[in-house]
N, C-alpha and C positions, 0 to 999 in steps of 0.2 A: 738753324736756331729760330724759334719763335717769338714772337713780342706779343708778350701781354701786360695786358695793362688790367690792375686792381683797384678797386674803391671802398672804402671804408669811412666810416665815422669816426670822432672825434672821443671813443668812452676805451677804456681798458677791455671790458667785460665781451664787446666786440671786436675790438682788434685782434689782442693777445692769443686767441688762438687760430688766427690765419698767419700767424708768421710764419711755423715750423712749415706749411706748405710752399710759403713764398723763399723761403729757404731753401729746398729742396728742389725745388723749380730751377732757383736758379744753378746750382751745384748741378741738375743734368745739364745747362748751357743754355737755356732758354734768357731770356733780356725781361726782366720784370719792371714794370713801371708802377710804382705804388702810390696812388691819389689817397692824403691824409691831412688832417692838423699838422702845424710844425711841434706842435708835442711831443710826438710819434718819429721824428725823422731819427735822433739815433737808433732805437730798435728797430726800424724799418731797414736804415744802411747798416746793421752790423747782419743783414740776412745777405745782403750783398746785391738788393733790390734798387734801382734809384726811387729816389724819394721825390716825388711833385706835390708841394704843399698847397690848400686852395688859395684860389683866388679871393677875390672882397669878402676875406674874411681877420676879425682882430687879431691881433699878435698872440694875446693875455685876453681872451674871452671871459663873460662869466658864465657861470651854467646855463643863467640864463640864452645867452647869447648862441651858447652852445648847439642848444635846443631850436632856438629859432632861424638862425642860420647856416649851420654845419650842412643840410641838405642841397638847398640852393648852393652854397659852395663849392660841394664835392658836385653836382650836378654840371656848373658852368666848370669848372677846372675841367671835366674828364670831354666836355666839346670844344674846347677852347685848343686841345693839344694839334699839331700838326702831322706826329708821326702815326701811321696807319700800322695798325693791330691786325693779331689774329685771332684774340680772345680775352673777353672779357669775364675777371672773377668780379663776383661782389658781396657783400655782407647781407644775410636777408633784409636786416632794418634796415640798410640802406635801398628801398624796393623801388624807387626810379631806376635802380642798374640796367633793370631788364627793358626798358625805355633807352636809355645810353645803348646798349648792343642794338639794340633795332637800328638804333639813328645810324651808329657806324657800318652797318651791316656783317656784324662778326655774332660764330656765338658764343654765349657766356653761361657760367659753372656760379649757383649760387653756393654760399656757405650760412649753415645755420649754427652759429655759438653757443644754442640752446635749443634744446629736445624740439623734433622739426613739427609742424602743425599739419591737420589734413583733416576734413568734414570730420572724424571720428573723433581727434581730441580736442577740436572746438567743440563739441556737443558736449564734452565731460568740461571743457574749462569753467570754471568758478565765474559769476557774475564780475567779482572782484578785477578777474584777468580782463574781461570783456572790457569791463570801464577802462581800465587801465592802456588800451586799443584808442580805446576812442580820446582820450587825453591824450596821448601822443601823438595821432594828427591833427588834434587841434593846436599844437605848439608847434609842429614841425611842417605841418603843410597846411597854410591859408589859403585863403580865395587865391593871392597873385603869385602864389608858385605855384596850386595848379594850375593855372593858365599859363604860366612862365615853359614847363615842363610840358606841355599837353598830355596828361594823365586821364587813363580814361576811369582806370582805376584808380582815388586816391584814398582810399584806405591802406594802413599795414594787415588789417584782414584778411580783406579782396582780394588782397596782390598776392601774399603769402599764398593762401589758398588755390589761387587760379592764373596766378602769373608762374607759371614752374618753367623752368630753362631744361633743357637734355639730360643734366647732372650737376645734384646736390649732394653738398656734402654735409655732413651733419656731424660735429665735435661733440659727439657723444656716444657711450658703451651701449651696443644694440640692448643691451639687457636695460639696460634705462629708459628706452624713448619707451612710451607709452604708446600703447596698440603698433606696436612696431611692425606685425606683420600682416596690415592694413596698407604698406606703402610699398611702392612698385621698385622694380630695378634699380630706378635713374634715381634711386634714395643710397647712399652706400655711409654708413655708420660707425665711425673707427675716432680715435685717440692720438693724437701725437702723441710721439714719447714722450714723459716729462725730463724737464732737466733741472736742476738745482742752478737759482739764480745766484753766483759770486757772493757776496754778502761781505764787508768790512766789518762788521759786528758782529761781537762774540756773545751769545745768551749759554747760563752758566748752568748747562744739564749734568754737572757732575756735582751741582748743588742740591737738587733735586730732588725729591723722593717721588716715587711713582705710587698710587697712579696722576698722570699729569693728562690736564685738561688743557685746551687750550681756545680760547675766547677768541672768534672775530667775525664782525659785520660787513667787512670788505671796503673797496676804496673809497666807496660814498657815502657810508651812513655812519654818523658819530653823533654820538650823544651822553654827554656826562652824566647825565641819569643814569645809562645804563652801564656804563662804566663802574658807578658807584654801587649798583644792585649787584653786579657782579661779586665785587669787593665782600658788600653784605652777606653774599651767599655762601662764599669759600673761604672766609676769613679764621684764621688760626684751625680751618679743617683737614682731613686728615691727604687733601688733593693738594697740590702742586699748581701753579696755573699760570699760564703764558699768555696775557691779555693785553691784544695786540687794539689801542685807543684811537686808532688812526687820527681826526685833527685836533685831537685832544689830548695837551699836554699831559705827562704821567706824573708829572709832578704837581700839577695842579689839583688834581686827585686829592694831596698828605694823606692819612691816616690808611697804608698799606699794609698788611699785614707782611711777615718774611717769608710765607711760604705764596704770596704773590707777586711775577716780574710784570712789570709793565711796560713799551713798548710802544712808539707812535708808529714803528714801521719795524714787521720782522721778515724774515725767507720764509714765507709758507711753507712751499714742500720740504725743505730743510728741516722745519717747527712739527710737522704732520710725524716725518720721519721719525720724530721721538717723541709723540702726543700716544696718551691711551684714549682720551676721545675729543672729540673737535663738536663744539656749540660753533653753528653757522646760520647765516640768513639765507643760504641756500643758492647762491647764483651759483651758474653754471659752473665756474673755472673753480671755483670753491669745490663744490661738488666732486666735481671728475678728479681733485687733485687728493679729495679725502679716499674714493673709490680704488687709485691708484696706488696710495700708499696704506690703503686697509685698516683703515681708521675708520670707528662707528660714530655717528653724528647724532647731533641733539639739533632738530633743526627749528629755527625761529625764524620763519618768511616773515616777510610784509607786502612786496608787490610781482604782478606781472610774473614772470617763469619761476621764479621763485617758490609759490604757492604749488604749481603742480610738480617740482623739483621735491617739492619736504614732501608731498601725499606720496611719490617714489619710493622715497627714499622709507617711508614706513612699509609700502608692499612690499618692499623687495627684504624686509628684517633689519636693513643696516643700520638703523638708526628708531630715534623716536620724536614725537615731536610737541614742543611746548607751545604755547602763549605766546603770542609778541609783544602786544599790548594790553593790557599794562602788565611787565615783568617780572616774574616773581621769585625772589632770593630762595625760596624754600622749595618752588618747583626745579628751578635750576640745578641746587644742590640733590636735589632724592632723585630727579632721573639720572643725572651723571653717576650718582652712588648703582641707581638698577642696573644702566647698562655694564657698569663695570663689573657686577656679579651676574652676568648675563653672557655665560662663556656661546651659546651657540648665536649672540651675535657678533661674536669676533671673528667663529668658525666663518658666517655669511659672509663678511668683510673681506676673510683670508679669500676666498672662494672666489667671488669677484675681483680683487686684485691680480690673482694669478691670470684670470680669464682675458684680463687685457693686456697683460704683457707676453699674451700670446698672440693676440692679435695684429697684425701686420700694416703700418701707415703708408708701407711701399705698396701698398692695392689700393689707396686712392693716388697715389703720384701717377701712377700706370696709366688709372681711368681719365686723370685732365688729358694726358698725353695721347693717350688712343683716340678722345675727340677732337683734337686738335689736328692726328694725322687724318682721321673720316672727314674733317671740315675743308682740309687742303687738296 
């Protein structure tokens, strides 16, 4: 049996799909140690991981707080431990990891949650992504945790770019990553299976008429504005629509029409399972989960992986993409009405979802395993 020990940040967007590996991990018998927020420790122990929450860090954070000290955190928790490893995973954004395995002298398997980067798709990324690079080590690495970490690189650029470990994995359909066949061996590109989250709540698809849309920004952007554009756009129309308001009350909303549910928190893959198209901001798990269930997407980025996620997702047919800012009722409604009359991108969608549920997650379990036995 092996012990490894993982690290990870405090966001859904990054965690969420490193569990099905740390599951599996552990189910061949290996001892998984999972360095996280105490947010995360139930889904961390129902994989059957133990759970090491950080150190000097709040109980009840605020974003802020999130941002500026979840690094440092995860950093002192994963040297602080006592017991000796054989391998360390890590989350790309969390890019001290590769720093942490030096120190321990183990080696470590980065994971990327979103399409992997390398000199080719930095050259095509949008200025917009760039800036958004350089904001996030200005909130998450100052002057005295590079110094605290001894980084020689402290950029998420640099590090990305040129800090690369033996084997990455990448939670994304080879057919998605851009210039995919730009990156070497030690890149290996596959999907966990999805599974439908349990859900107590019943949404009433035998009320329904199709075709049914279904609206969502994901866990961190809400905004009653756009909440109520929505409303505007599909009201008493001839779509169905499941608009999921995340911290925005649906009742706060009043004036809904009947042929719209509203929804502070629904099962995605569940809602996809019976969507004819999904309006999305484009993060990754959003993504992979529309791709999975063969859903065409109306995509609305705003930041970081997001933006090269929607230009994807228009190369590849499965979708189209609107406006973010500022919103527009009437674009909303005529693209969702195109793609619905638009049978060869469903044909795309069908296409792609079959292609992943042929592909195999037990060929990355293999690949940690095989490093681990070359390392010993």
């Amino acid at each position: 049996m092996s012990k490894i020990l993982m690290i990870n940040l405090p966001f859904s967007g990054h965690t969420n799909p490193t569990l099905q590996l740390t599951r599996e991990l552990v189910q061949r018998g290996h001892h998984v140690t999972y360095i996280n927020a105490e947010v995360f420790r139930t889904q961390i122990e129902e994989t059957g991981a133990e759970f090491v929450p950080y150190v000097n860090y709040p109980e009840n954070p605020t974003e802020k707080q999130k941002k500026t000290m979840c690094f440092m955190s995860a950093y002192d928790t994963a040297l602080s431990l006592q017991d000796k490893f054989d391998l360390l995973i890590y989350e790309m954004f969390f890019y001290p990891g590769i720093k942490i395995a030096q120190a321990l002298g183990i080696p470590c398997v980065r994971q990327f949650s979103q399409p992997a980067w390398n000199q080719n798709t930095m050259t095509d990324a949008t200025a917009i992504f760039k800036l958004s690079c350089k904001m996030i080590d200005h909130m998450v690495m100052n002057k005295k945790s590079k110094v605290h970490m001894d980084l020689k690189k402290s950029s998420l650029k640099d590090s990305v770019l040129y800090d690369k470990p033996d084997l990455n994995i990448v939670y994304v359909p080879s057919v998605f990553q851009p210039h995919q066949d730009s990156f070497d061996s030690s890149y290996v590109f596959a999907m966990p299976p999805m599974e439908d989250v349990i859900s107590k709540m019943t949404i009433p698809y035998d009320k329904m008429k199709h075709p049914i849309i279904y609206i969502s920004l994901g866990s961190i952007i809400s905004n009653r504005g756009f909440c109520k554009e929505c409303i505007r756009a599909f009201r008493n129309k001839e779509f169905s629509v499941i608009l999921n308001t995340g911290k925005i009350r649906p009742e706060s909303l009043r004036k809904i029409s009947d042929n719209i549910f509203a929804y502070s928190f629904v099962p995605q893959l569940e809602v996809l399972k019976n969507a004819d198209v999904f309006l999305t901001h484009c993060g990754m798990n959003s993504v992979n989960e529309a791709l999975w269930a063969g859903v065409p997407m109306i995509a609305m980025p705003f930041v970081n992986d997001q933006l090269s996620n929607a230009k994807r997702i228009t190369e590849l047919g499965v979708g189209k993409r609107i406006r973010s800012f500022p919103s527009s009722s009437k674009e909303m409604y005529h693209t969702a009405k195109s793609i619905i009359n638009d049978s060869s991108i469903y044909a795309r969608c069908q296409k792609v979802s079959e292609q992943l549920k042929i592909d195999s997650f037990v060929d990355v379990v293999n690949k940690v395993e095989n490093l681990l036995t070359s390392c010993n």
